[in-house]
Backbone as CSV, one residue per row, in Angstrom:
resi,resn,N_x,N_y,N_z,CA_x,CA_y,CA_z,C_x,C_y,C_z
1,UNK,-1.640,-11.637,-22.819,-1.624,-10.468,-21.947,-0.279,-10.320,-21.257
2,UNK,0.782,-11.649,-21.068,1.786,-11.078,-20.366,2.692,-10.328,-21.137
3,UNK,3.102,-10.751,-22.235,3.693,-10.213,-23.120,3.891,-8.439,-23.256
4,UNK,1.918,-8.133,-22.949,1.869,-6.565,-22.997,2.198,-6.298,-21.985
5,UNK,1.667,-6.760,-20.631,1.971,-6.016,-19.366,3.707,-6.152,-19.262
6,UNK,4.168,-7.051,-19.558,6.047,-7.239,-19.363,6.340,-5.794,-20.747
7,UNK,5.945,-5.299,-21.694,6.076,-4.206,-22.478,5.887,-3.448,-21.853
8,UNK,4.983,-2.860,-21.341,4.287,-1.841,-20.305,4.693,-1.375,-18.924
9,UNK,5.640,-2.639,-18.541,6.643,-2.364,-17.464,7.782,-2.006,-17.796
10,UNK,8.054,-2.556,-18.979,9.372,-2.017,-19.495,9.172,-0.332,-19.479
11,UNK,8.309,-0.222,-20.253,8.541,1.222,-20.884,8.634,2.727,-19.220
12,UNK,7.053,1.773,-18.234,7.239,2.450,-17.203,8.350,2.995,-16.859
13,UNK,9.302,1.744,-16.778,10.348,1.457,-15.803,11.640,2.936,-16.727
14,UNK,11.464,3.462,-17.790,11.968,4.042,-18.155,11.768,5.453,-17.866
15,UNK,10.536,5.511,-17.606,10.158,7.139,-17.077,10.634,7.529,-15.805
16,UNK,10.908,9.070,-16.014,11.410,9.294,-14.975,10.510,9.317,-13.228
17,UNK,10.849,9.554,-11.896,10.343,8.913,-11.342,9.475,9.618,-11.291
18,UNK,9.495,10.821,-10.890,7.755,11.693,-10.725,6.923,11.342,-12.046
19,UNK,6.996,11.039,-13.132,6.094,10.554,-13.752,5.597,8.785,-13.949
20,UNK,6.938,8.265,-13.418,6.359,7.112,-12.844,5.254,6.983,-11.350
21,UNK,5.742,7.954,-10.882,4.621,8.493,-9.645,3.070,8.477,-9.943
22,UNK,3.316,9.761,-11.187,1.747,10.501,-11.902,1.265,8.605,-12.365
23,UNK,1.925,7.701,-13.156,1.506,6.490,-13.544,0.735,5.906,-12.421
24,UNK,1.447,5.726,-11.775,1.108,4.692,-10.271,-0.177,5.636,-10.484
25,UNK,-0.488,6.662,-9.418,-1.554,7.424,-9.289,-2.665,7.102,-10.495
26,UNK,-2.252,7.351,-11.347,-3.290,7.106,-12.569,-3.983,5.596,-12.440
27,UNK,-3.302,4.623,-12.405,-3.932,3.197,-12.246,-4.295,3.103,-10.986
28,UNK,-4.101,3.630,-9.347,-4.538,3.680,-8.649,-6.102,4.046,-8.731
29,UNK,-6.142,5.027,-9.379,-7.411,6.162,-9.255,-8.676,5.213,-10.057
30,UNK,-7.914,5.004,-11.509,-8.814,3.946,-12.327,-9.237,2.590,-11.549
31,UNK,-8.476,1.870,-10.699,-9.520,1.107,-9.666,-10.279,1.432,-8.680
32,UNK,-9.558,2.586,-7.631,-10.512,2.466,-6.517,-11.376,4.469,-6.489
33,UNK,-11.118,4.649,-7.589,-11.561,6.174,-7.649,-10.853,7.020,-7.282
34,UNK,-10.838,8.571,-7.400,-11.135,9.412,-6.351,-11.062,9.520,-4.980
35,UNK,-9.838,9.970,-4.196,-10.262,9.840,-2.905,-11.332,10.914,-2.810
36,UNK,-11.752,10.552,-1.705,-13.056,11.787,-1.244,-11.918,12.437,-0.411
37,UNK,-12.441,14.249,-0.144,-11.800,14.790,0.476,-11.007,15.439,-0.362
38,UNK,-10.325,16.532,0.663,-8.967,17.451,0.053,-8.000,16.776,1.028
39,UNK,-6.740,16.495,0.522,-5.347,15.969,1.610,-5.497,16.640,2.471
40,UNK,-5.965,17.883,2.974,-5.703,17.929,4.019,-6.879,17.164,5.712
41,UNK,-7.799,16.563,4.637,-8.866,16.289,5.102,-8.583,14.605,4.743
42,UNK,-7.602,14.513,4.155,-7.321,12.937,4.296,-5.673,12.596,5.274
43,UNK,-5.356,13.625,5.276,-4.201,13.487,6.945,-4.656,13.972,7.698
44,UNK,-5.860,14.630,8.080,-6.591,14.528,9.570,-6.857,13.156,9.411
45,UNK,-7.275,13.023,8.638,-8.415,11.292,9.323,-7.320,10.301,9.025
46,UNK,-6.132,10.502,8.786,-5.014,9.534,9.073,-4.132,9.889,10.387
47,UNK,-4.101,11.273,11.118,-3.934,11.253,12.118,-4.566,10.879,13.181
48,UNK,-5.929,11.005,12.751,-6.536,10.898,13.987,-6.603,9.053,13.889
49,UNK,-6.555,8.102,13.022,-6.411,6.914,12.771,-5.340,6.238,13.591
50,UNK,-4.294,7.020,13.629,-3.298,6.836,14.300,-2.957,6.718,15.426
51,UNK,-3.808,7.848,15.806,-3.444,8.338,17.557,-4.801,7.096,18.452
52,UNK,-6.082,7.609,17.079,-6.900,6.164,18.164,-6.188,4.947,18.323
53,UNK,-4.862,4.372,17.120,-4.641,3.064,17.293,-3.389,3.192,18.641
54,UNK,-2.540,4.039,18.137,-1.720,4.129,19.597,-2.558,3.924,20.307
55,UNK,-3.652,4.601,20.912,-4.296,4.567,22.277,-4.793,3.228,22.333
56,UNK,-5.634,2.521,21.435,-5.837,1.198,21.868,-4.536,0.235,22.634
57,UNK,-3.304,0.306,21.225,-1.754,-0.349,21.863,-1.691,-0.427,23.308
58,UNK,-2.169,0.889,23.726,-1.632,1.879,25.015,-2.683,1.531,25.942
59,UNK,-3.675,0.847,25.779,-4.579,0.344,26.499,-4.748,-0.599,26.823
60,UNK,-4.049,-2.081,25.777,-4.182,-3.171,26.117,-5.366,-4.144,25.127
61,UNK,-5.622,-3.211,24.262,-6.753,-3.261,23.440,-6.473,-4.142,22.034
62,UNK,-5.252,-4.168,21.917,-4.733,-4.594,20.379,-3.781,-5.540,20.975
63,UNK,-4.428,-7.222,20.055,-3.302,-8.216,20.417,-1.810,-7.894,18.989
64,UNK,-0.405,-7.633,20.008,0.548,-7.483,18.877,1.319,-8.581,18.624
65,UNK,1.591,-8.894,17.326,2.342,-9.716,16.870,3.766,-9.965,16.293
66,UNK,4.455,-10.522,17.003,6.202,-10.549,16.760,6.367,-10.051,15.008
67,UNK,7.335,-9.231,14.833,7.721,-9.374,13.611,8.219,-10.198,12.721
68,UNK,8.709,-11.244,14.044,9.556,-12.466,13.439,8.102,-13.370,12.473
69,UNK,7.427,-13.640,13.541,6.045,-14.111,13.247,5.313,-14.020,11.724
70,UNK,5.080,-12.454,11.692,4.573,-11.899,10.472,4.989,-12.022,9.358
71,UNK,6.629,-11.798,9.639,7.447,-11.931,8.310,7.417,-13.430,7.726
72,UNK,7.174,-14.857,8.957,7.393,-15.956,8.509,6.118,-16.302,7.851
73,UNK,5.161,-15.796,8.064,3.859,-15.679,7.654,3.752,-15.301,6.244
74,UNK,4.368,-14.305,5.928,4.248,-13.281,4.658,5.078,-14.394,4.073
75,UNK,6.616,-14.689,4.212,7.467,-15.694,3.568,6.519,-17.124,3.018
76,UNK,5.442,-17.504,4.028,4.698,-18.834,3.680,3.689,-18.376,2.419
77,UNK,3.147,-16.829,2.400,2.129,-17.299,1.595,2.756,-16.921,0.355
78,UNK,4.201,-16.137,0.228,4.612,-15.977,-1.025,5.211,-17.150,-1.316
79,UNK,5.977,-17.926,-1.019,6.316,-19.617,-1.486,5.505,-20.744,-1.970
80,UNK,3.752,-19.830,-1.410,2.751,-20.796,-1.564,2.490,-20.832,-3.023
81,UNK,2.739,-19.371,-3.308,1.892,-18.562,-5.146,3.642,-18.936,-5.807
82,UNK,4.464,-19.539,-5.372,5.504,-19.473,-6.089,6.509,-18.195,-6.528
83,UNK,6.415,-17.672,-5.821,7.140,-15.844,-6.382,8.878,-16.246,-5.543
């Protein structure tokens, strides 16, 4: 199987980008479906996602975490899988 998927990236990697776009989208869709909704009914409910999380920030509601932190975090578990 790596053989094909390292073929299959190749060839991607040759298309231009809006149809490397339409690709992405296409294997997106084939795992998690269909979004429900019309976009404009999926950036309301990402605005309004937004503004509730500001307001929590803004409340005291959400513990935040250093970036330094996160990134050393993210760095540990990719060294862990070897990448």
């Amino acid at each position: 199987m790596g053989a094909m998927l390292d073929e299959l990236e190749a060839k991607a990697m040759k298309l231009p980008p809006l149809e490397r776009g339409e690709l992405v989208h296409r294997l997106l869709v084939s795992l998690d479906g269909e979004p429900e909704g019309s976009p404009e009914e999926i950036a309301k409910a990402w605005d309004e996602e937004i503004a509730r999380r500001v307001a929590d920030m803004e409340a005291g509601r959400t513990q935040w975490i250093p970036a330094e932190e996160v990134f050393k975090e993210v760095d540990a578990i990719i060294a862990e899988h070897g990448r």
